[in-house]
N, C-alpha and C positions, 0 to 999 in steps of 0.2 A: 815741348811736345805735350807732357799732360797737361800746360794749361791750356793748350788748344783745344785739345779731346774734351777738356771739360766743359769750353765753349763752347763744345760742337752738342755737347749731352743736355746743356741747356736753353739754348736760343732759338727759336722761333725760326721755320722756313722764311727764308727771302721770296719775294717775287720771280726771282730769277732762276729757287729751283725748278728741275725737272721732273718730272716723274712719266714714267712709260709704260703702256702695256705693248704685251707681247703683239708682235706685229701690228703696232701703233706708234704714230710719231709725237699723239700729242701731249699736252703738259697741263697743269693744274694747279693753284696755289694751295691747296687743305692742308690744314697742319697733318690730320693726325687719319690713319687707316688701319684697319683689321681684318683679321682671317682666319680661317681655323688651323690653318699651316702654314707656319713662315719656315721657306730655306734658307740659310745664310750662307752662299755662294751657291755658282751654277757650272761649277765642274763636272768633273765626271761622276759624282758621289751624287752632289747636289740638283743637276741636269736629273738624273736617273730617277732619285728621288718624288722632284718635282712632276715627270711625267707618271711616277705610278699613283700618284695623290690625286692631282690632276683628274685623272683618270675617274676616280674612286669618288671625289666627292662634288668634281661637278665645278661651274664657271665660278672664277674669281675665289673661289675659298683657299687657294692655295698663293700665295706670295712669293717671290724669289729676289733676292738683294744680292744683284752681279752686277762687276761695276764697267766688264771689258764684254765690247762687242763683237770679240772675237771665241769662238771655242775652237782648242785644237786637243790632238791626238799626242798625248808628249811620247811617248813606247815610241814612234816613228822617228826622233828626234837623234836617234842613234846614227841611222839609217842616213838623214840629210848630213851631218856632221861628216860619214866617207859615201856621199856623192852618190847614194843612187834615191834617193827621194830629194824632192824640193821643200821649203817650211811651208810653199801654197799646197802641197798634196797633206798635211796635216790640218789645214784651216777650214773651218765654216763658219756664215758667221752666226753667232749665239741665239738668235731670232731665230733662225732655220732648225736649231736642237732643242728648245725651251717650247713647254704643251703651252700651246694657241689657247687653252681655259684658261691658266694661271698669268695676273700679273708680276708685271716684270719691272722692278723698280734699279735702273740703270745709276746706280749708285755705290757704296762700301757702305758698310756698316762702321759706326763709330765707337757705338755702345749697347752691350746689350745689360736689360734689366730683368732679370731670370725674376726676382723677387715680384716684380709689374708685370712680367708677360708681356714687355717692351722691347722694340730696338728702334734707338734713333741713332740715323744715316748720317754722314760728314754734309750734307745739304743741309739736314735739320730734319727728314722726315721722320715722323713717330708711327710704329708699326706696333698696335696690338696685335696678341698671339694668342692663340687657344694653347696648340703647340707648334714647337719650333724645332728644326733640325740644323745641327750646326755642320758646314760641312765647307771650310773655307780653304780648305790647305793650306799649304807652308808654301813660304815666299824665300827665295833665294837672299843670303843675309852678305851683299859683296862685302858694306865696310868692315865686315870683321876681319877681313885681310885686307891692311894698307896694301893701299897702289892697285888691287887687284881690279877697280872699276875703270879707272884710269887706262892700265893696260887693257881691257878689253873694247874702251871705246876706240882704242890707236889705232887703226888698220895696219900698221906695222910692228905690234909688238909680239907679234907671232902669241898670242894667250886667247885662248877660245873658252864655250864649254856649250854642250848641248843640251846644258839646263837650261835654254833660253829661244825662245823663237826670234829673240833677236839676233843673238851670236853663233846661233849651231849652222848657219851656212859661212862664218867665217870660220871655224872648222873645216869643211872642206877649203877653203882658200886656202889655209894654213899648210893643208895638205899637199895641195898640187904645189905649193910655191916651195917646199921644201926639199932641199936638196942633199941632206946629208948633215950629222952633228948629232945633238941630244932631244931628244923628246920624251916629256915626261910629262906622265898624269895622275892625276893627286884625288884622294879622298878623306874628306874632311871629319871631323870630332862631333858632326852633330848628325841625328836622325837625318835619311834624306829619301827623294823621291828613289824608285827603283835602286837598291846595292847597288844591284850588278852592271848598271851602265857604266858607272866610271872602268870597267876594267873591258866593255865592251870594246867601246871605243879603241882602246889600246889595242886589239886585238883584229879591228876592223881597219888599224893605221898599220900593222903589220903587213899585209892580206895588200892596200894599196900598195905598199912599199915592193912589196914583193912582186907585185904586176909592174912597176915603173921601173924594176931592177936597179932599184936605191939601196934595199934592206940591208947589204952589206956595210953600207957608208953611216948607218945609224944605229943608233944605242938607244933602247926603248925601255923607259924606267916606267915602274908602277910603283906609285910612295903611299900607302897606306896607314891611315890611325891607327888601324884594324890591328888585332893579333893573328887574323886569319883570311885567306885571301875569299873568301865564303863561308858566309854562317852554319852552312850545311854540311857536315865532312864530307858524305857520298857524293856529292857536286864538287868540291874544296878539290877533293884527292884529284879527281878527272882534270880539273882547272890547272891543277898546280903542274900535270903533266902537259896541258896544254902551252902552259907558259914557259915551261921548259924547251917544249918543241921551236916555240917560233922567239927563243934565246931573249925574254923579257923581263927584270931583274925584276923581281917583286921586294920592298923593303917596307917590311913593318913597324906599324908603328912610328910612321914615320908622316910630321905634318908641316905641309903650310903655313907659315906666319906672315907672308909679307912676298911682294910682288913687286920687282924695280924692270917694269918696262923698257924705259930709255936705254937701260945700259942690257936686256934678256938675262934677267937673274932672278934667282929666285931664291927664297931664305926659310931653310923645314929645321923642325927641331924634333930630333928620335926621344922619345919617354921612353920609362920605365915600365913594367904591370903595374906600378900605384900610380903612375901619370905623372911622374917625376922626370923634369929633364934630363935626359943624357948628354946629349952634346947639341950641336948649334953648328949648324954652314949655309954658308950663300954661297950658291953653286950655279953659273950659265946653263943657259938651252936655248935651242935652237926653234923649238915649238912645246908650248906650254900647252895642256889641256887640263882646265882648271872643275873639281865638282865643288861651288861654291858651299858653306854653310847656308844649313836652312834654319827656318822657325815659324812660328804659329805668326799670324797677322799681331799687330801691337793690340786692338782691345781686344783681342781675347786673351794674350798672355799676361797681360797686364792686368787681368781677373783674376784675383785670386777664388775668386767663390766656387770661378768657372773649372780652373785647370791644375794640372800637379805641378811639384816642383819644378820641370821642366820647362810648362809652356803650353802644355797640349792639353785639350778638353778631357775632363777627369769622367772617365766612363767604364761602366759596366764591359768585361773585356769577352762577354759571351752575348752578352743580352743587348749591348751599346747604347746602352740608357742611361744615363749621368747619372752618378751616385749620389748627386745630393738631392737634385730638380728633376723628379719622375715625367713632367711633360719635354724633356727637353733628351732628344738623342745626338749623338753623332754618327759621325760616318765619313770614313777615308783618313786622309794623308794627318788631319788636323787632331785628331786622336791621341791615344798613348794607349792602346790596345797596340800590344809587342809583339805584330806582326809585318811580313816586310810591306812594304806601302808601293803597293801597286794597281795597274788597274784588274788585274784577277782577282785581288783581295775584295774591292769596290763591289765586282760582281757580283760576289758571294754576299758580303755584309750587305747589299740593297736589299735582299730577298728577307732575311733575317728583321733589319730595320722595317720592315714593310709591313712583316707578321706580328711583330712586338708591337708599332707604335698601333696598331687599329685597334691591339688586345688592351691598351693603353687608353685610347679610347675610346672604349669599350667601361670602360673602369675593371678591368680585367690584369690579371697579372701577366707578364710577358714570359712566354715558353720557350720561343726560338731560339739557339744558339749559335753563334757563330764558333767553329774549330780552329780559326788562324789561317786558312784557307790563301795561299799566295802563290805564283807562279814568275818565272823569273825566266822566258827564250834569253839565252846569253849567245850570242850570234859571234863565232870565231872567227872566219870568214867572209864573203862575198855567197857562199851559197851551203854553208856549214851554220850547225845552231848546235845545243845542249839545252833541253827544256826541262829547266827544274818547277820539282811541285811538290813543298809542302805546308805543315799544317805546326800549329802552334807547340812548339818545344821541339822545332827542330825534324817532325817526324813526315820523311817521307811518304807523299801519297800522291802516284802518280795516276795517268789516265791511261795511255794504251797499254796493252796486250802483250808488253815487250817492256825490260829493264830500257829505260832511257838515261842513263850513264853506259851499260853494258854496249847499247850501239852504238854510242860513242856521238861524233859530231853527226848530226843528222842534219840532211837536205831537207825529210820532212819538216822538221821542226824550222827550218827555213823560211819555209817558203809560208809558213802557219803563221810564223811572227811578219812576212812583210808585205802578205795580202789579206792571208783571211782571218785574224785577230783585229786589223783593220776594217774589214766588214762589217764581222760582230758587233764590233764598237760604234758604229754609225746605226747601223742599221736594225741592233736589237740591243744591246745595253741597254744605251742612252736614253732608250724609248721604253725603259724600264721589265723588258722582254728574258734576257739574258741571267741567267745567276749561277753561271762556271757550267764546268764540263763535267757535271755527274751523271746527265743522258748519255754522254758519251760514255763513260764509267760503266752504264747502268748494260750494255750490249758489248762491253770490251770486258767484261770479269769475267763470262765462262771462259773465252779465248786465253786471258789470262791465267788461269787456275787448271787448264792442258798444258800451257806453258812452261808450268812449276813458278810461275813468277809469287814474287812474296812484298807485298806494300808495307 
C-alpha cells in the first residue's frame, strides 16, 4: 500500500481521469489546479465549511475533494437500525449539499503536501492551496476484528452495526427476525463517531423487544472497553438506572477481538486499568451488534507532519488551527481535539474555523475559541430521549430552562433528535447557517435562573 500511495504522489493524471464541477458532469485532462481554499472531504464538517467560504470569496476559489456521491445524515442511522427511519430518509446526493461556486473534484485525496501547499488525489490530480482545511473523518476500521466483515456481508450471521449505510437496515432485519437467546452489543478501543449510539441501540432493541413481547425470552448484553458506561457522570448515573430498568447487563471493559459468523460466536477479552488482559471467552449470540473500530483515512495518518500519536490531525484544541502549518485548519471527527465527535460539535467548531481562518487570512492572529461544545440525544425508547450537552472536561452546559437528566426521559428531546435536528442539519448547518443552540440559550437563561437551575 505505501508503494502505491507513493505512485499515486508522483504520476502524472491519465487521460482517463475525472474531474468535476459542482453540478457539472464534465471532465478535463490538466494536470495541475489551484485555489485559495481547498476542503479535504465534504461531510458534514467539510460540506459546511465549503458553503461558508464559497459564500465569502466568490466562484471557483474554493475546492472540495469528495470522493462519494452520496451525503447522508449518520445521527439518523440509529433510528433505521430499530425500524422507524429508512437509509433513503438519511440520503441526498452530495451535488444537492455542495455550494454551486465551489469546485467539486469527485475523487480521495492520496497525499497532502502541507510543505507545497499541494494535494494530489488517487487519480493523479495536483491541487494548489492558498489554504486548506482538513476535514475527512474516520472510516470504520472492519479488519481489525477477524471475521467481522465476513459476518457482516452474510445475511445470516445475525452481526449488524449502524455505523454503516450499508448495514444499519440489516439491523433492523436482525431485529424483527429474532426470536429469543443473546444479543449483544460492543464498543470498541478506538475513538469513534457519536459514544453514545452503541448503547442507543441497545436500548432501542429493548423498546422493540418489549413491543413484540420477546423481552422475556432475551438477554441483552452491553460489552464495553470503557470503564464507564458515559464519559459524563450526571448522564452515566441516569443511564446506568436506565439500564438497570430495562435488565441490560453492562460489562466493562470488556472488548471484541474476533467474529465467527458461521458457527454466531464471538471472542472479547476483559483488561485490566493498565490494559492488561484478564481473561479471554468465545461466547454464542443469537444477534450481534457490532461498533466497528475507527481511524483517520491512511494519508493522513500515515503523516507524521500531519498528526499525533494517534492518527488524527494535530490541532490547535481551541483555535483548530494545526500546530505546525498556520494555513492549514481542521474540523470534525478527523481531529484529536478531546471532544465527543458529533454533529453538534461540527456546529459549534464551523463558526469558530470560519472566524479564525479569514483572521488567518487576514494575516491576522486567530481569537475564536472553540469550548468542546457536543451534544449527545441518547434515545431509550421509541418516543423517550435524555439530551446530553457538554463542554470540554466533562462540564455540563445545557440549553433549556429545566435540568435535563432531572426530567428524566423526555418525549421532547424525542422528537428534537428525530425530526427537527434533522431539519437543522439539511437546511441550515450544512448551508453553513447553523452553529448550536446558544440563540436558544440566549432567551431560555432568565427562565432558567427563576428556575434555580445551575449549568
Amino acid at each position: 500500500m505505501a508503494n502505491l500511495i507513493r505512485n499515486i504522489c508522483t504520476r502524472t493524471p491519465s487521460a482517463s481521469s475525472s474531474f468535476h464541477r459542482a453540478f457539472s458532469v464534465s471532465s478535463t485532462n490538466n494536470k495541475n489546479y489551484s485555489c485559495k481554499l481547498l476542503v479535504v472531504g465534504g461531510g458534514s464538517g467539510g460540506c459546511t465549511i465549503a458553503n461558508k467560504f464559497a459564500r465569502r470569496l466568490g466562484k471557483d476559489a474554493v475546492i472540495v475533494v469528495e470522493p462519494s456521491k452520496h451525503h447522508y445524515y449518520q445521527p439518523l442511522w440509529t433510528l433505521v437500525g430499530a425500524g422507524v427511519k429508512r437509509v433513503a430518509d438519511t440520503r441526498r446526493s452530495a451535488r444537492s449539499v455542495l455550494p454551486a461556486a465551489a469546485t467539486w473534484v469527485v475523487d480521495r485525496a492520496a497525499c497532502l503536501h502541507p510543505e507545497r501547499n499541494k494535494l494530489v488525489t488517487e487519480e493523479g490530480h495536483e491541487i494548489e492551496y492558498e489554504y486548506v482545511v482538513v476535514a475527512t473523518g474516520i472510516d470504520n476500521d472492519y479488519d481489525k476484528i477477524p471475521g467481522l466483515k465476513q459476518a457482516l456481508d452474510d445475511i445470516h450471521s445475525g452481526v449488524s452495526t449502524i455505523y454503516s449505510a450499508e448495514y444499519c437496515e440489516k439491523t433492523w432485519r436482525d431485529l424483527q427476525l429474532f426470536t429469543g437467546g443473546d444479543a449483544i452489543f460492543t464498543f470498541p478501543d478506538t475513538p469513534i463517531k457519536c459514544p453514545g449510539a452503541p448503547q442507543k441501540i441497545a436500548y432501542m432493541t429493548d423498546a422493540y423487544f418489549e413491543k413484540k413481547n420477546i423481552r422475556s425470552k432475551a438477554n441483552i448484553h452491553y460489552n464495553t472497553f470503557l470503564p464507564v458506561i458515559f464519559g459524563i457522570k450526571k448522564y452515566a448515573d441516569e443511564l446506568l438506572k436506565v439500564a438497570a430498568r430495562k435488565n441490560i447487563s453492562v460489562n466493562y471493559r470488556t472488548l471484541l477481538t474476533a467474529v465467527h459468523g458461521d458457527r454466531k460466536e464471538a471472542t472479547f477479552v476483559v483488561k485490566d486499568a493498565d490494559g492488561k488482559n484478564v481473561s479471554e471467552s468465545t461466547v454464542p449470540y443469537d444477534l450481534l451488534h457490532v461498533t466497528p473500530a475507527m481511524r483517520t483515512p491512511e494519508f493522513l495518518r500515515t503523516n507524521t507532519a500531519l498528526v499525533d500519536k494517534t492518527g488524527f490531525l494535530d490541532v490547535d484544541k481551541y483555535s483548530l488551527q494545526h500546530k505546525k502549518y498556520k494555513n492549514m485548519y481542521g474540523i470534525g471527527d478527523c481531529t484529536n481535539t478531546p471532544n465527543s465527535k458529533t454533529a453538534a460539535a461540527i456546529a459549534k467548531q464551523c463558526y469558530v474555523l470560519e472566524q479564525n481562518l479569514l483572521k488567518t487570512m487576514k494575516q491576522d492572529t486567530p481569537s475564536a475559541s472553540y469550548d468542546g461544545y457536543g451534544a449527545c440525544p441518547l434515545v431509550t425508547s421509541y418516543n423517550t430521549c435524555i439530551l446530553a450537552e457538554f463542554l470540554y472536561d466533562g462540564v455540563v452546559h445545557e440549553t433549556f430552562p429545566f435540568d435535563q437528566v432531572s426530567a428524566k426521559e423526555s418525549r421532547l428531546a424525542y422528537y428534537l433528535k428525530r425530526d427537527m435536528f434533522p431539519f437543522i442539519y439539511w437546511n441550515a448547518m450544512l448551508k453553513g447557517y447553523y452553529h448550536g443552540p446558544e440563540f436558544v440559550r440566549t432567551f431560555a437563561a432568565p427562565l432558567a435562573r427563576l428556575a434555580g437551575k445551575k449549568d
